[in-house]
C-alpha positions as a Markdown table, in Angstrom:
| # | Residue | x | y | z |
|---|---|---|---|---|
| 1 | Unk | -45.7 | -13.1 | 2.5 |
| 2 | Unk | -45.7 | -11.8 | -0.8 |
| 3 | Unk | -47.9 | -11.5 | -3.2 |
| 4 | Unk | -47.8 | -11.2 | -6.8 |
| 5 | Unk | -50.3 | -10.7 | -10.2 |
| 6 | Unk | -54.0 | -11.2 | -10.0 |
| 7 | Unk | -53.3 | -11.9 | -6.1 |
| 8 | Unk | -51.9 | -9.1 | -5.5 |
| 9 | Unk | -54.0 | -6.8 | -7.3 |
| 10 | Unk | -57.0 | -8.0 | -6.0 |
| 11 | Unk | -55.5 | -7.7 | -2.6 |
| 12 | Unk | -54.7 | -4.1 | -3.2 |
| 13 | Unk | -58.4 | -3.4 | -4.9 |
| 14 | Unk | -60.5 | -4.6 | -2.2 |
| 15 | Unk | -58.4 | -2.3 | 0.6 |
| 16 | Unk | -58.7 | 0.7 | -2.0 |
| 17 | Unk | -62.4 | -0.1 | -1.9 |
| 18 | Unk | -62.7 | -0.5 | 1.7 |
| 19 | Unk | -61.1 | 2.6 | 3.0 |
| 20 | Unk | -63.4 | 4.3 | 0.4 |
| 21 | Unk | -66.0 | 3.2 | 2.1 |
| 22 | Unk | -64.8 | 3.7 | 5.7 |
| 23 | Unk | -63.7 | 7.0 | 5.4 |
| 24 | Unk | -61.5 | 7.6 | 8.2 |
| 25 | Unk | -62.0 | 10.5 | 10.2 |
| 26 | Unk | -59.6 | 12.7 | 12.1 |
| 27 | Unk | -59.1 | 10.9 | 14.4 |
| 28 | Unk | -57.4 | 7.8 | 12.1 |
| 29 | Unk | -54.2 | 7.6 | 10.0 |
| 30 | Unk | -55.2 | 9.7 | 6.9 |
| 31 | Unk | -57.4 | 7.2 | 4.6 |
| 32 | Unk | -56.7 | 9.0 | 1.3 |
| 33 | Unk | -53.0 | 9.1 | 1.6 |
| 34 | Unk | -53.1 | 5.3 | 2.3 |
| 35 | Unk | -54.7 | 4.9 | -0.6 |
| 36 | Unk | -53.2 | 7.2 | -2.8 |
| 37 | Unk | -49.8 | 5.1 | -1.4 |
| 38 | Unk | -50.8 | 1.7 | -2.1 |
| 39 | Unk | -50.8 | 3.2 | -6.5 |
| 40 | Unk | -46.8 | 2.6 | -6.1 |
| 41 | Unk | -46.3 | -0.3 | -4.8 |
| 42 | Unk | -44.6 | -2.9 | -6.2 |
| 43 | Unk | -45.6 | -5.5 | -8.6 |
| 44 | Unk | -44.6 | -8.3 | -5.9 |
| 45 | Unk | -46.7 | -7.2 | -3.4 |
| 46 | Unk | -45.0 | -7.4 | 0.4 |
| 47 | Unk | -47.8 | -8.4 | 3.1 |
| 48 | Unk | -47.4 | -8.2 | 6.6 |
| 49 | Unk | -49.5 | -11.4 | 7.8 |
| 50 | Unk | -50.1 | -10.2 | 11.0 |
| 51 | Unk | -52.4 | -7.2 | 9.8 |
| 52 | Unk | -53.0 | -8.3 | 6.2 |
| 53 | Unk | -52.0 | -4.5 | 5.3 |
| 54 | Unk | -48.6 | -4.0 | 3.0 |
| 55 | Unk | -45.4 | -4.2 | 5.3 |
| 56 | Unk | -43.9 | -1.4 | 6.0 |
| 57 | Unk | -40.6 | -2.1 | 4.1 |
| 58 | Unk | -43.1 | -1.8 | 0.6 |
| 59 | Unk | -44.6 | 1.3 | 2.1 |
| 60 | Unk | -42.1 | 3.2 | 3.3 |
| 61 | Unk | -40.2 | 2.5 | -0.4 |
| 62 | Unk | -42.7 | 4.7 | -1.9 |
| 63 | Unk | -41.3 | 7.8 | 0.0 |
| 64 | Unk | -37.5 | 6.2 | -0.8 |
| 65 | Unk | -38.4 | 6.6 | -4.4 |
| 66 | Unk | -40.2 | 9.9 | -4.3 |
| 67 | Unk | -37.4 | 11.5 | -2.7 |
| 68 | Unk | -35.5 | 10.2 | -5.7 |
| 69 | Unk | -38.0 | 11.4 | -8.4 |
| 70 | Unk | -36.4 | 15.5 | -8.8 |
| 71 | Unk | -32.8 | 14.3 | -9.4 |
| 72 | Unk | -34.1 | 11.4 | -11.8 |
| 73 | Unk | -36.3 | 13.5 | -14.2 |
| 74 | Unk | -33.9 | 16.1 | -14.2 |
| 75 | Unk | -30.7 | 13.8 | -15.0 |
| 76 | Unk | -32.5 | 10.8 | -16.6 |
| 77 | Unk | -35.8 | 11.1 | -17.6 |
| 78 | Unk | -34.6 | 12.0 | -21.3 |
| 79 | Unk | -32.5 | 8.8 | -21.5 |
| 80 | Unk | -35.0 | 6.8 | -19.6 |
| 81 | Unk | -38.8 | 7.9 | -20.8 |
| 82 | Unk | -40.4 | 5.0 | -19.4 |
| 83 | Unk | -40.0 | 5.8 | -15.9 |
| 84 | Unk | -40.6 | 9.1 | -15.8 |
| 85 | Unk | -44.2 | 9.4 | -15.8 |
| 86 | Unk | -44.3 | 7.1 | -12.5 |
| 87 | Unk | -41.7 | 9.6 | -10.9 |
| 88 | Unk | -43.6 | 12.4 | -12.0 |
| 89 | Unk | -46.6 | 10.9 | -10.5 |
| 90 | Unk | -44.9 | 10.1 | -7.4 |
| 91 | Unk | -44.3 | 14.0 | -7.1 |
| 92 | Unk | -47.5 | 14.9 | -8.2 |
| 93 | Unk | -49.4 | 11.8 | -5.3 |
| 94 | Unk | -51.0 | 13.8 | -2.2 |
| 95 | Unk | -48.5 | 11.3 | 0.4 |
| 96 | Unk | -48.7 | 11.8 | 4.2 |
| 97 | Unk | -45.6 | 10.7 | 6.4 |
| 98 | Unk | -45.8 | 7.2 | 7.5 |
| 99 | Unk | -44.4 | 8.3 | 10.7 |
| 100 | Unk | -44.8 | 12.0 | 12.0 |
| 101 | Unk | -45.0 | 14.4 | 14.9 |
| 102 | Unk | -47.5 | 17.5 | 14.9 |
| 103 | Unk | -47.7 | 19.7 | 17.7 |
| 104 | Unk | -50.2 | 22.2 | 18.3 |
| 105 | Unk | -50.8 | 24.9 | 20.9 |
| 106 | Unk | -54.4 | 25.4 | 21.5 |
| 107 | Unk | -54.0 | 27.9 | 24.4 |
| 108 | Unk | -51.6 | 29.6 | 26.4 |
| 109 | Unk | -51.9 | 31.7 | 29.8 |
| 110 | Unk | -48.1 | 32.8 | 30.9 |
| 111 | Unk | -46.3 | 29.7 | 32.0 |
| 112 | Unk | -49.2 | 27.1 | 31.4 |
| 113 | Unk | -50.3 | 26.2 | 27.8 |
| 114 | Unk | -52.8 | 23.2 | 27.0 |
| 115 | Unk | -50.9 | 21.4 | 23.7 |
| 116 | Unk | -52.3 | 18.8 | 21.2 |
| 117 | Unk | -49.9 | 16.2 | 20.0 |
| 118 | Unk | -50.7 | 14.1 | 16.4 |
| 119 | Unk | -48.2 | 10.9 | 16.4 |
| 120 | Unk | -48.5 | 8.8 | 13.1 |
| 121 | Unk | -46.6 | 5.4 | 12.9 |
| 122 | Unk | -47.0 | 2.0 | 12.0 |
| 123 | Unk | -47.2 | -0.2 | 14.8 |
| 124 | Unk | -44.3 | -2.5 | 15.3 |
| 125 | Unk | -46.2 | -5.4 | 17.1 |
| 126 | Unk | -48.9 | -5.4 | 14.7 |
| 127 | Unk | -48.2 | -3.9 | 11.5 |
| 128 | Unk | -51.6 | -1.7 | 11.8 |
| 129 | Unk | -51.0 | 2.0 | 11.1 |
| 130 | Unk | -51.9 | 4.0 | 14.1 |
| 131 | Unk | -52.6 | 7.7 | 15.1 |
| 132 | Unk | -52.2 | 9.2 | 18.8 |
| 133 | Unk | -53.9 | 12.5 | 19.3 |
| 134 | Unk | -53.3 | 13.7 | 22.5 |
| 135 | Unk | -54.4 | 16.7 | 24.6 |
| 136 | Unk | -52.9 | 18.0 | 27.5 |
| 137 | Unk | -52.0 | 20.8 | 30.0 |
| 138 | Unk | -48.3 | 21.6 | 30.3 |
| 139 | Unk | -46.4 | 24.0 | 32.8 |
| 140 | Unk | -43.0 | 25.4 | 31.7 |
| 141 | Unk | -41.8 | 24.5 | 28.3 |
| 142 | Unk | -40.2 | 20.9 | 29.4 |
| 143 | Unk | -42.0 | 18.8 | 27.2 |
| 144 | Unk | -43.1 | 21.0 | 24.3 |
| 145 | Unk | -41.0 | 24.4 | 23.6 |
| 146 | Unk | -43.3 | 27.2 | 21.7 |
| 147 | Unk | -40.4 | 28.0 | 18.9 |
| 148 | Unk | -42.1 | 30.6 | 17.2 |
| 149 | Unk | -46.1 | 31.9 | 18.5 |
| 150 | Unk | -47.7 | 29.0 | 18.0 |
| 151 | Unk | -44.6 | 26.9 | 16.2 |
| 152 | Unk | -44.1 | 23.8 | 18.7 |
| 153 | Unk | -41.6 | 21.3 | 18.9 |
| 154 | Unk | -41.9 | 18.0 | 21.2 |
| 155 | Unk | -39.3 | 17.0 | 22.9 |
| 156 | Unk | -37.5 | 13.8 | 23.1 |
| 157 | Unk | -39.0 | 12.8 | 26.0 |
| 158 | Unk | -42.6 | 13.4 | 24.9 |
| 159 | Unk | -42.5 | 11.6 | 21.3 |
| 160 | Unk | -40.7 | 9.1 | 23.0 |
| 161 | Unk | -43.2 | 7.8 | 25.6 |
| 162 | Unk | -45.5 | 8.0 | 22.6 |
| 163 | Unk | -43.5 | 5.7 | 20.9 |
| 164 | Unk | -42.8 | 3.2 | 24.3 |
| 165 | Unk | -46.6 | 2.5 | 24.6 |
| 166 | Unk | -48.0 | 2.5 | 20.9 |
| 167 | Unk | -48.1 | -1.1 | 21.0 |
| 168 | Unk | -50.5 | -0.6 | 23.7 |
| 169 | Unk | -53.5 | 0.9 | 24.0 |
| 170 | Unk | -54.5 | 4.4 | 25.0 |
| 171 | Unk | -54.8 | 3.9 | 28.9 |
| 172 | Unk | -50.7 | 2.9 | 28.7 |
| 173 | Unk | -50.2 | 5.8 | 26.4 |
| 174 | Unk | -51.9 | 8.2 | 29.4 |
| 175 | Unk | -50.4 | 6.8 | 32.3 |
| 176 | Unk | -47.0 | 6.9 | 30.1 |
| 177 | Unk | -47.2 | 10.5 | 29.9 |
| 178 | Unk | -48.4 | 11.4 | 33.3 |
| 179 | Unk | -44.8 | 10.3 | 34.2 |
| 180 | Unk | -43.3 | 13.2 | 32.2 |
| 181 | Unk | -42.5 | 16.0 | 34.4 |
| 182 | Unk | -44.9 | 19.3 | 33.8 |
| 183 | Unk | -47.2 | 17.3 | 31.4 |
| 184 | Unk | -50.8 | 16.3 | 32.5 |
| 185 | Unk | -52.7 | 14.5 | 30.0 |
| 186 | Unk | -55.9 | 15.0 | 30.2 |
| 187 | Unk | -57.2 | 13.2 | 26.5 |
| 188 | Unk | -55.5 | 10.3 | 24.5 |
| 189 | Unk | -57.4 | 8.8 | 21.6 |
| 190 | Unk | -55.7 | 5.9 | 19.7 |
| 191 | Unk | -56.9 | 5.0 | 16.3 |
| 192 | Unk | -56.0 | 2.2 | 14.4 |
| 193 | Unk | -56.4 | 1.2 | 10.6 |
| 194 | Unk | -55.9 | -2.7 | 10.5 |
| 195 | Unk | -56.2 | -5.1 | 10.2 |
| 196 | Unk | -57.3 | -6.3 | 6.7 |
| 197 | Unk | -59.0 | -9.9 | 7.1 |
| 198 | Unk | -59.3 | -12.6 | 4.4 |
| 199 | Unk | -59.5 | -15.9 | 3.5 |
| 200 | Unk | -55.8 | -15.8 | 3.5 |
| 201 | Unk | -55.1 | -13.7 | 6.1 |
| 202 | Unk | -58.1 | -14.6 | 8.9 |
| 203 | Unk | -57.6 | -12.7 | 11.4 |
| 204 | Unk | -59.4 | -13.1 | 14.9 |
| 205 | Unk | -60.7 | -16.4 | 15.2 |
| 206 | Unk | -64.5 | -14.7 | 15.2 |
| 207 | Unk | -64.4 | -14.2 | 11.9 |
| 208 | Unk | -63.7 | -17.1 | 10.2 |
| 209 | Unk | -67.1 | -18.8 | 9.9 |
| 210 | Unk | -68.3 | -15.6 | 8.0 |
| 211 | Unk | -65.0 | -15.6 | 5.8 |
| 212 | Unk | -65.7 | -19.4 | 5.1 |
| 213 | Unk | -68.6 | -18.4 | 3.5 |
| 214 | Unk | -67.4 | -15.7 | 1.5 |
| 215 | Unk | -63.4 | -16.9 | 0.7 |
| 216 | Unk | -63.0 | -13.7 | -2.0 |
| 217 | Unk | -64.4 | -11.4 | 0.4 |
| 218 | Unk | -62.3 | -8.7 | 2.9 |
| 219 | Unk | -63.1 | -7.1 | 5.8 |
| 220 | Unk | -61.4 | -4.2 | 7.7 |
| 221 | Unk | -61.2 | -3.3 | 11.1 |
| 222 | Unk | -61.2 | 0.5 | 12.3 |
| 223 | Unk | -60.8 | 0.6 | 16.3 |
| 224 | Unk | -61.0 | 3.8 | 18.3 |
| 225 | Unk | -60.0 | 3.9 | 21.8 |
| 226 | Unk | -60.0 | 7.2 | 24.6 |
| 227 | Unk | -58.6 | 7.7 | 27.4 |
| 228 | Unk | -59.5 | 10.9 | 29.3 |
| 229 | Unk | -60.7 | 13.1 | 32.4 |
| 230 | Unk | -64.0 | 13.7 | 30.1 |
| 231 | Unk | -64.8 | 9.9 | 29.7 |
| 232 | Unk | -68.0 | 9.6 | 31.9 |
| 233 | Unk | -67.6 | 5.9 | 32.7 |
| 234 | Unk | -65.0 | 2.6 | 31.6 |
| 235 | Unk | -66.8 | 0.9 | 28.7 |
| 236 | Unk | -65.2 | -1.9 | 26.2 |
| 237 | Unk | -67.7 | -1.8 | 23.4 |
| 238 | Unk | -65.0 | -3.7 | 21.2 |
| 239 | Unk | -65.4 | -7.7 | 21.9 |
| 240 | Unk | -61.8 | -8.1 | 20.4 |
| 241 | Unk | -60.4 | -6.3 | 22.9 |
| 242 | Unk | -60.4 | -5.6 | 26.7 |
| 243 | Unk | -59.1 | -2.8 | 29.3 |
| 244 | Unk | -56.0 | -2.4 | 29.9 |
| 245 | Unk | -56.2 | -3.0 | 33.7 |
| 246 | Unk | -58.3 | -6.4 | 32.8 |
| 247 | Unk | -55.0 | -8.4 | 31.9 |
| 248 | Unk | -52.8 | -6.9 | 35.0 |
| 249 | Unk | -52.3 | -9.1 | 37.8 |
| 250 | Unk | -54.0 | -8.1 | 41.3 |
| 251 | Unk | -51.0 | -6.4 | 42.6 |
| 252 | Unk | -50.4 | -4.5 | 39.1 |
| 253 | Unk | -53.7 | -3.7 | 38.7 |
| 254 | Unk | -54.0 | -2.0 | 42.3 |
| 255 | Unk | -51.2 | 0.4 | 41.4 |
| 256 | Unk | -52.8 | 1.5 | 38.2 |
| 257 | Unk | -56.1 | 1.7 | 40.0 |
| 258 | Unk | -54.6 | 4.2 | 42.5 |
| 259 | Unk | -52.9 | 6.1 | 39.8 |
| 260 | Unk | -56.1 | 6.5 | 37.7 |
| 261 | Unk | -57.5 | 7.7 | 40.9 |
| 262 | Unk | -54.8 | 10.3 | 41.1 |
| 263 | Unk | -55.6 | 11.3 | 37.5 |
| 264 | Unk | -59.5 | 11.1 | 37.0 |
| 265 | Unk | -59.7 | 9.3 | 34.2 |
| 266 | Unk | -62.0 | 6.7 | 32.4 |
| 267 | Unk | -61.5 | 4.2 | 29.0 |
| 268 | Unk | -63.8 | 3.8 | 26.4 |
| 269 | Unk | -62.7 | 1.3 | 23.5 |
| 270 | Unk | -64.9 | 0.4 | 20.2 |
| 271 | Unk | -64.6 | -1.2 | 16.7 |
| 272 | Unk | -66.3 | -0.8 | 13.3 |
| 273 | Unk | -65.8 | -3.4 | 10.7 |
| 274 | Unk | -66.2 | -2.8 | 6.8 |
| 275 | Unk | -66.8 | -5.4 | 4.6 |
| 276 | Unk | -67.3 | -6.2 | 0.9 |
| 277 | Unk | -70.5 | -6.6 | -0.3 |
| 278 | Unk | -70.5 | -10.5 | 0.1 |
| 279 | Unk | -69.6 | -10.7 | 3.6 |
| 280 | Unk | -71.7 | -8.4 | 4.9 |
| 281 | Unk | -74.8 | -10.8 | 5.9 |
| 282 | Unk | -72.5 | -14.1 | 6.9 |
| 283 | Unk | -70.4 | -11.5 | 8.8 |
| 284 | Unk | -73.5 | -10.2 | 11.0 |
| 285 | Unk | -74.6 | -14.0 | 11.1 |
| 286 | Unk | -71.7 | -14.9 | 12.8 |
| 287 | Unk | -71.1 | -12.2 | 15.2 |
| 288 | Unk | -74.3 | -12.4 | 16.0 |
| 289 | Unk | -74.2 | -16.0 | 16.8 |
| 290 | Unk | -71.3 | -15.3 | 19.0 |
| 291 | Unk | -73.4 | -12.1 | 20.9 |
| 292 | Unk | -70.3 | -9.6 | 19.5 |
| 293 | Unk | -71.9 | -6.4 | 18.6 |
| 294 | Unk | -70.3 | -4.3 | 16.3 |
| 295 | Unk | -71.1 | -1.9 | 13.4 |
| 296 | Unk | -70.7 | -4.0 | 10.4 |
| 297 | Unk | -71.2 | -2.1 | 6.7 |
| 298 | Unk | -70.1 | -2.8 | 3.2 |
| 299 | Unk | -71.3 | 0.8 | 1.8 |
């Protein structure tokens, strides 16, 4: 869908005031870069309906035109002095990668090391933009090779099962890399940023009696999930969402009990929502009449 003038800006103004207020921790794509992002984008504003967030054609042609910007003010900005300053501040704009890989070596005792991976993308199903942080303990140097001290480098393999279950949740994302050989994860978090609820873009079907009441308002959802050895016990604190092993059939979910066995791990999964000023009460209201509980803020 795409949105343009006083639409579009307004659009754009209330997810700039939103993520100020959410503040995404480490554990989210970076919040500040997003923002920083959505300054360039065009005039005729692509959304992606399904997570109310710019699509990630508009996004992604911030980076294609920042990666123009050094030839253009060096050959053109003289004959062109119009566009130069939005070139120069695309240089200038603190811009994280949509989509990246960071690998880190927390600790290393001769063949064993214990690795954190960071995997940013935008997820294809949804549209949300999502960060994997994973720890684990690896033997040999099959998944992640130690270039330089603590230089690492994922391999294929590893980024790749990342990538298979990021339209999942975290659970898929473990039990995706406990098939890697060498690799034992022992900690997958998955946060998301999206998506962006409004009058035109509703969202789950709780929120509209609170968006009925407030049609200028916006409200964005910031889910956490973990998977991991540490979790003390399987809790869904997020009523838009359920357990993996919840929507498997009985057969299915019998294998993944057995392998969770094998692992020793528990899921914990919880949502915040942040609101504009407006739809704060009618949002509580509503969630409240349906016996949801979530955090709900507007500041």
């Amino acid at each position: 869908m795409i949105l343009q003038g006083p639409d579009a800006e307004a659009h754009l103004c209330a997810l700039r005031a939103l993520l100020a207020v959410a503040r995404p921790g480490a554990q989210y794509p970076e919040g500040r870069s997003l923002s920083e992002r959505l300054r360039f984008l065009p005039a005729a504003l692509e959304i992606d309906p399904r997570s109310g967030l710019p699509a990630l054609r508009a996004l992604g042609q911030v980076d294609a035109e920042r990666a123009l910007a050094p030839e253009f003010l060096e050959k053109h900005a003289a004959a062109l002095p119009d566009r130069a300053p939005r070139f120069r501040a695309l240089l200038e704009a603190t811009l994280e990668p949509l989509h990246r890989v960071q690998v880190r070596l927390i600790h290393r005792d001769g063949d064993t090391s214990r690795v954190q991976l960071v995997r940013d993308l935008v997820d294809p199903a949804s549209g949300c933009l999502v960060r994997f942080t994973i720890v684990a303990r690896q033997r040999g140097e099959g998944q992640v090779s130690f270039v330089r001290g603590d230089l690492s480098r994922a391999s294929s393999q590893l980024t790749g099962a990342v990538e298979e279950a990021a339209s999942g949740d975290a659970e898929m994302a473990l039990l995706a890399l406990a098939k890697l050989p060498g690799l034992t994860p022992e900690d997958v978090v998955r946060g998301q940023l999206g998506p962006l609820c409004t009058a035109r873009f509703p969202g789950p079907a709780l929120l509209a009696p609170a968006l009925a009441c407030a049609p200028d308002g916006a409200v964005l959802h910031l889910s956490l999930e973990r998977a991991g050895t540490t979790v003390p016990e399987d809790r869904c604190l997020d009523p838009l969402a359920s357990l993996y092993r919840d929507a498997l059939s009985p057969e299915a979910r019998a294998r993944v009990e057995a392998r969770r066995g094998q692992l020793g791990y528990r899921v914990v999964k919880e949502r915040r929502l942040v609101c504009t000023p407006e739809l704060e009460s009618p949002l509580k209201a509503a969630l409240s009449a349906a016996g949801a509980r979530l955090v709900v803020r507007s500041r």
